[in-house]
C-alpha positions as CSV (number, residue, x, y, z in Angstrom):
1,X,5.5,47.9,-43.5
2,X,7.8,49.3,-46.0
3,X,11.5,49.8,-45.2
4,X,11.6,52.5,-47.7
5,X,10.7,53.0,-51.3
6,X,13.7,52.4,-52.7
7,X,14.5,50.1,-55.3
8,X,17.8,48.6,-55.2
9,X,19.6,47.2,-58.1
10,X,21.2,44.5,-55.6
11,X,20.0,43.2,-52.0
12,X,22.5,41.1,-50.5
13,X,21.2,38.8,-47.4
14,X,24.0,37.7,-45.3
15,X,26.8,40.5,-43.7
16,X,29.2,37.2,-43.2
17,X,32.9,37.7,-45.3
18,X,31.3,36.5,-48.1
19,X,28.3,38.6,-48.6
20,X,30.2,42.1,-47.6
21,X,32.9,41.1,-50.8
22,X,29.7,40.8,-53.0
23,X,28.7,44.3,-51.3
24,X,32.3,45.5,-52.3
25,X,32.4,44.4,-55.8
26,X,28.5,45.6,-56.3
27,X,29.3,49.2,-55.3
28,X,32.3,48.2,-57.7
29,X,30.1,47.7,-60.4
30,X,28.2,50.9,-59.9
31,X,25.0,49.0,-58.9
32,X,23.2,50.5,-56.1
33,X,23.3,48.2,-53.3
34,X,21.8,47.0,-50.2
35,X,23.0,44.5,-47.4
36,X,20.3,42.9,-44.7
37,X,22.1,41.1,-41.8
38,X,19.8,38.5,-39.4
39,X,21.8,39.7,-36.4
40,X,23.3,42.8,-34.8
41,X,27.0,43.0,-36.1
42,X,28.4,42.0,-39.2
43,X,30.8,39.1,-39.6
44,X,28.8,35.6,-39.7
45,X,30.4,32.6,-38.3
46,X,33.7,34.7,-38.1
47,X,32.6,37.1,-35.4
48,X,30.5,34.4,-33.6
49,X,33.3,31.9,-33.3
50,X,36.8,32.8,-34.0
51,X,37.1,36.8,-33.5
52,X,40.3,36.4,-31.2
53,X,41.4,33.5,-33.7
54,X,44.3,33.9,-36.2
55,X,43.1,32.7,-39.9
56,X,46.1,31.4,-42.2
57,X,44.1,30.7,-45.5
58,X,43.5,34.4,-47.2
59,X,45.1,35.2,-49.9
60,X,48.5,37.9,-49.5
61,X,47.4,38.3,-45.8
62,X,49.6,36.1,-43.7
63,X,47.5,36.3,-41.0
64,X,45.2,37.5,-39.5
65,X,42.5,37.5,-36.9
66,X,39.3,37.2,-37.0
67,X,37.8,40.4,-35.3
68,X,40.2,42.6,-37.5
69,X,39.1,40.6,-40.7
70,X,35.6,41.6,-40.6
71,X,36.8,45.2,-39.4
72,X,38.8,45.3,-42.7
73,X,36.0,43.6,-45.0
74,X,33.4,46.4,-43.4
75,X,35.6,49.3,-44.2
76,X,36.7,47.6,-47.9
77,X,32.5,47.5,-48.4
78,X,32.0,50.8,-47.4
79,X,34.0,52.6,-50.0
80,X,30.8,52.3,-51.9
81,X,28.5,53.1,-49.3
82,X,26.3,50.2,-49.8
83,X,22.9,50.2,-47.5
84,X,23.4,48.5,-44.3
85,X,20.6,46.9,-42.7
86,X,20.6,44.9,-39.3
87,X,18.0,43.0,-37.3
88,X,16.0,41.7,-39.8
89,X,15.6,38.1,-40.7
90,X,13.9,37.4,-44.2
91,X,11.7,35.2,-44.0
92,X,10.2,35.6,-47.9
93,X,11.5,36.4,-51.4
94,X,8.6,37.2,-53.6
95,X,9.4,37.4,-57.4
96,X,6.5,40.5,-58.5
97,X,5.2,41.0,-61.8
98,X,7.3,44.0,-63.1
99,X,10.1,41.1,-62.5
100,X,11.8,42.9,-59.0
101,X,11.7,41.1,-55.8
102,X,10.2,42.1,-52.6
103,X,12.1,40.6,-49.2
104,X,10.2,40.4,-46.3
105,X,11.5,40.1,-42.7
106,X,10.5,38.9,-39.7
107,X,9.8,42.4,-38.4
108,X,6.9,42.9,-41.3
109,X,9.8,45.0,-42.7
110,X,10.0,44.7,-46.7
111,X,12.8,45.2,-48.8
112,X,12.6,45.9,-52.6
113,X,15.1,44.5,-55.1
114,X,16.0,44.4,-58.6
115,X,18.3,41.4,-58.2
116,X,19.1,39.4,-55.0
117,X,22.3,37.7,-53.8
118,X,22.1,35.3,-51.1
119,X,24.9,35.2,-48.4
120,X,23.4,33.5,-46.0
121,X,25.8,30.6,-45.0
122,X,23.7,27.5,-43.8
123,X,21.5,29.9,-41.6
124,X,22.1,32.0,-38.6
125,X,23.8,31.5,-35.2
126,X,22.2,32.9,-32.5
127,X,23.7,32.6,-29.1
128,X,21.8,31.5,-26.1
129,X,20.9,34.6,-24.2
130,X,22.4,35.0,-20.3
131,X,18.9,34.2,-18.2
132,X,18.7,37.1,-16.0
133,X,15.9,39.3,-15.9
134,X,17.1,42.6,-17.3
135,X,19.9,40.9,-19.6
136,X,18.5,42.2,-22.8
137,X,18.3,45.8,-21.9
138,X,22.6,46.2,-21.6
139,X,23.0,43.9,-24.9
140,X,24.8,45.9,-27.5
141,X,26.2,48.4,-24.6
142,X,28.0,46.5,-21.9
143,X,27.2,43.2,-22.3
144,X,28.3,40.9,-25.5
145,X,27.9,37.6,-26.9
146,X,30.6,37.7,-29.3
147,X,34.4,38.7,-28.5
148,X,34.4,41.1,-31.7
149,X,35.0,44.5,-30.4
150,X,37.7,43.2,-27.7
151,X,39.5,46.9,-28.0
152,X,36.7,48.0,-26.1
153,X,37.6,45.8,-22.9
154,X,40.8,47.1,-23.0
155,X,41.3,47.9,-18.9
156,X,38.1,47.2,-17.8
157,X,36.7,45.1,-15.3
158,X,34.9,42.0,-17.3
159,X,33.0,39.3,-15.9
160,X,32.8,36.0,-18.8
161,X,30.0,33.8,-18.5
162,X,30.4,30.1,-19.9
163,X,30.6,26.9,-19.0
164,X,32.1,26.1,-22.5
165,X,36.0,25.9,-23.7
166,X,34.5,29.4,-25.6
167,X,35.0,31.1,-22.3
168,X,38.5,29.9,-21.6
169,X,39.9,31.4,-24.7
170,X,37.9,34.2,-24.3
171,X,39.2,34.9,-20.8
172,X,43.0,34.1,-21.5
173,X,42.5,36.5,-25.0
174,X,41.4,39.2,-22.6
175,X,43.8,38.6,-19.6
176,X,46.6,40.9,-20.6
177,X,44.5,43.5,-21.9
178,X,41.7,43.8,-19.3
179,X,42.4,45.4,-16.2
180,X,40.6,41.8,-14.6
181,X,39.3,39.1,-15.8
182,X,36.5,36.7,-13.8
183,X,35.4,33.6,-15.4
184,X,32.3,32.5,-13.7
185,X,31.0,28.8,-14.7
186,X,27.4,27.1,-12.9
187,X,29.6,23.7,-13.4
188,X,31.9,22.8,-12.1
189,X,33.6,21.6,-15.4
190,X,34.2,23.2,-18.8
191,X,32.9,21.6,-22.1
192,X,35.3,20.6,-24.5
193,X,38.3,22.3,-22.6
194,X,41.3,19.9,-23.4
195,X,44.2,19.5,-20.8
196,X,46.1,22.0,-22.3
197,X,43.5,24.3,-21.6
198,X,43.3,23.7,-18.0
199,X,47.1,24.0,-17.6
200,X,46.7,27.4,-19.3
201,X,44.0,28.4,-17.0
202,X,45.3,27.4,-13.8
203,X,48.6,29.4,-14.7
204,X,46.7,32.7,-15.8
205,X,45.8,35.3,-13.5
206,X,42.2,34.7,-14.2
207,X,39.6,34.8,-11.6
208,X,37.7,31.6,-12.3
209,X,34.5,30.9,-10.2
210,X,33.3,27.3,-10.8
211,X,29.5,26.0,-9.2
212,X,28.5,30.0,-9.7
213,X,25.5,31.8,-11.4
214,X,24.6,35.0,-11.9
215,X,21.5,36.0,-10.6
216,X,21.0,39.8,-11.1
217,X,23.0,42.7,-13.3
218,X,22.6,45.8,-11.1
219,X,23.2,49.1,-12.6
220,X,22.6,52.7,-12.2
221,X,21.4,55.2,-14.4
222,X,21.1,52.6,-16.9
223,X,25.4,51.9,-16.8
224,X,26.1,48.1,-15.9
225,X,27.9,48.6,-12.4
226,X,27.6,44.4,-10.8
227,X,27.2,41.3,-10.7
228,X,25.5,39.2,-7.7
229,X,26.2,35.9,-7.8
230,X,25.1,32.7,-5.9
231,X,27.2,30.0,-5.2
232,X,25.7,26.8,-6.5
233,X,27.4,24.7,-3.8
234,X,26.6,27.1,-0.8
235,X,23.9,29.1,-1.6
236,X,25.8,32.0,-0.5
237,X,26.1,35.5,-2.6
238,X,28.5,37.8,-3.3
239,X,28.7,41.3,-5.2
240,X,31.4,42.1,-8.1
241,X,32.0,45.6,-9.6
242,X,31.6,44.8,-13.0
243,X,32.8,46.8,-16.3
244,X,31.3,44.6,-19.3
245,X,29.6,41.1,-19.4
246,X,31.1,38.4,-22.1
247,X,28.5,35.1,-22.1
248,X,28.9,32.0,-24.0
249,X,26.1,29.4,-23.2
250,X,26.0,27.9,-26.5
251,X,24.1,28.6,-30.0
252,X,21.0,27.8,-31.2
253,X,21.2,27.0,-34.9
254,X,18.4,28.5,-37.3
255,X,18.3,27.1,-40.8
256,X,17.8,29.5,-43.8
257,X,14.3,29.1,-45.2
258,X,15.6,28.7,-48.7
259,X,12.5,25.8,-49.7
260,X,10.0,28.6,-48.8
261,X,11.9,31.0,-50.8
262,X,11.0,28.3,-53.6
263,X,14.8,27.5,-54.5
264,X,16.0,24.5,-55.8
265,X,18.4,22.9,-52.9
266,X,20.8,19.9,-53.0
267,X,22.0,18.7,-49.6
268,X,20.9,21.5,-47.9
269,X,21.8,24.3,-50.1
270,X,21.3,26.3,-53.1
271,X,21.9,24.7,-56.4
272,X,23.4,27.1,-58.3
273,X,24.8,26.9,-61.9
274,X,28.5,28.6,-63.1
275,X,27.4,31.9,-62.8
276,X,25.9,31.6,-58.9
277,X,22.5,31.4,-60.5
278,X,19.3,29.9,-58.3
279,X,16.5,28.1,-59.8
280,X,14.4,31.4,-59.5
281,X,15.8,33.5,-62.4
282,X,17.2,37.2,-61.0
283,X,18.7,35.6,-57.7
284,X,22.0,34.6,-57.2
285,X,24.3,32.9,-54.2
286,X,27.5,32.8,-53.2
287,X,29.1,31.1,-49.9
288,X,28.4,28.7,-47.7
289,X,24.9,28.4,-48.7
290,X,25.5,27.0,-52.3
291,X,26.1,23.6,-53.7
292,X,27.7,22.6,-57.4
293,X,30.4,19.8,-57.6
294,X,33.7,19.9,-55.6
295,X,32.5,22.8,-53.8
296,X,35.3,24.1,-51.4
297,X,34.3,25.3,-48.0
298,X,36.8,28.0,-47.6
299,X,36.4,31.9,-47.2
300,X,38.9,32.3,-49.8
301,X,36.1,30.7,-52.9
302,X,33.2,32.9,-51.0
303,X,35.3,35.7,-52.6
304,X,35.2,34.2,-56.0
305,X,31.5,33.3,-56.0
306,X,30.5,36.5,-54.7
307,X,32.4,38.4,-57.7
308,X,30.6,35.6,-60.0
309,X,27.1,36.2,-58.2
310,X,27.3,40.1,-58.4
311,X,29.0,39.7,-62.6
312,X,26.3,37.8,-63.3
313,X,23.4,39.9,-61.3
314,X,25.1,43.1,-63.4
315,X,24.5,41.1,-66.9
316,X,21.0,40.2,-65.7
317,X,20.1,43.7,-65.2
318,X,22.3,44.8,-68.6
319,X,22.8,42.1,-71.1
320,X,25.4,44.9,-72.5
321,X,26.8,45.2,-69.5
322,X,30.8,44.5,-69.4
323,X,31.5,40.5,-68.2
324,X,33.6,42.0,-65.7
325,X,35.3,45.1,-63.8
326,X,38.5,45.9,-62.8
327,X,39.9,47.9,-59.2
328,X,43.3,49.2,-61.3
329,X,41.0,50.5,-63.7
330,X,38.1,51.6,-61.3
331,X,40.6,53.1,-59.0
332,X,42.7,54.5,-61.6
333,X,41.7,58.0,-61.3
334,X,41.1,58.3,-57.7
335,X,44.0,57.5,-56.1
């Protein structure tokens, strides 16, 4: 089924850092633009693994962290109102005869496209979901699996579930902003927790319940009120008045299909030329997901090749177009 009839000028796939700059300098550009995200937030690998995480590396920002990095990027994209587009994994890029692209997604959802940038990183990250029979139904509401929107938790009641160093930083993050913090681990060990880490633990005020799982969320009226958990050791149960769930089991990796979207690939990525162009003419990449020699894996050079990739889409689509825009001349006349 159709999305919609539209025909954008640029469809970029990937909502990571890199792919919401190309959505920036697109709208920049004046090109009617469209962004499809795998998953349910934007952020990539930022908001799945270091939201609560300082980053040194960008360019006139000192620092800053993670969560408020993609906050910022979102709201730096959306000054050109680009299309937004979640839940939808593409699983095919079909060049058509009039020379535009249909995208297809996993859903049966299609996607039409003058040009297409690809922001896709090596693939997507998709974190093991908590096993408990109605998990799913409070996902996106009261239970997380990223630590993006932590100003939400702010003096609440929340119950982390890992068994993974992930869920220590997460709980000591949280523990001076939440009004409690329990920790609840089926081992009785942590994964890749360091001895620092267990000093910092054992000197927090976190509630840490090692050899438990949880068995059922119980709510009411569709709001998330417990927890009941088992002790693994005992067999015994107990009841928690819960606020919001936090899990961290792990992620399951999901490579992007870019040999059955026909692109030429070097170790695992895109082989793209100087101006971020793929083997397939009128598709571009930027990020993560390309290859060309000395390649540097940094946010800071998504930023450059997703200017490049959207330049060069904008020349594809106009050969008269200009090589390049400017924000002190865009912006001149709307400050």
């Amino acid at each position: 089924m159709a999305r919609d009839n539209e025909l954008y000028d640029v469809t970029i796939v990937g909502g990571g850092p890199t792919g919401l700059f190309a959505a920036f300098y697109s709208g920049m550009r004046q090109l009617k633009t469209k962004v499809i995200e795998a998953g349910r937030h934007l952020g990539g690998k930022v908001a799945q693994f270091y939201p609560e995480k300082y980053i040194y590396d960008i360019g006139g920002i000192p620092r800053i962290s993670g969560q408020d990095l993609v906050w910022q990027m979102k709201e730096q994209a959306d000054l050109h109102s680009p299309e937004m587009v979640y839940n939808q994994y593409v699983t095919s890029i079909e060049k058509q005869a009039d020379g535009n692209f249909k995208l297809t997604a996993d859903s049966g959802e299609t996607h039409l496209s003058r040009t297409v940038i690809l922001a896709t990183g090596f693939g997507i990250y998709e974190p093991v979901r908590l096993p408990v029979e109605n998990a799913s139904k409070h996902e996106g509401g009261q239970l997380h699996y990223t630590l993006l929107n932590k100003e939400k938790l702010s003096r609440k009641t929340v119950m982390i579930v890992s068994k993974n160093r992930v869920g220590i930083d997460w709980a000591l993050a949280l523990e001076d902003q939440a009004e409690k913090v329990i920790l609840v681990n089926e081992s009785d060990t942590f994964q890749h927790m360091g001895s620092d880490d267990e000093v910092r633990l054992e000197k927090s005020s976190v509630d840490v319940k090692l050899f438990h799982e949880v068995r059922e969320l119980i709510d009411q009226d569709g709001s998330l009120q417990q927890a009941r958990l088992m002790n693994r050791e005992s067999g015994d149960e107990e009841l928690l008045a819960i606020d919001e769930v936090l899990v961290y089991q792990g992620i399951e990796f999901k490579a992007a299909p870019f040999k059955q979207w026909e692109l030429a690939v070097e170790k695992s990525k895109i082989t793209v030329d100087p101006g971020m162009a793929a083997s397939v003419e009128g598709i571009f990449a930027a990020g993560d997901a390309v290859h060309y020699p000395r390649k540097s894996m940094l946010i800071a050079s998504g930023y450059t090749e997703a200017s490049t990739a959207v330049n060069s889409a904008a020349l594809y689509l106009n050969p008269k177009a200009s090589a390049q825009v400017y924000s002190t001349v865009e912006y001149k006349y709307k400050e």
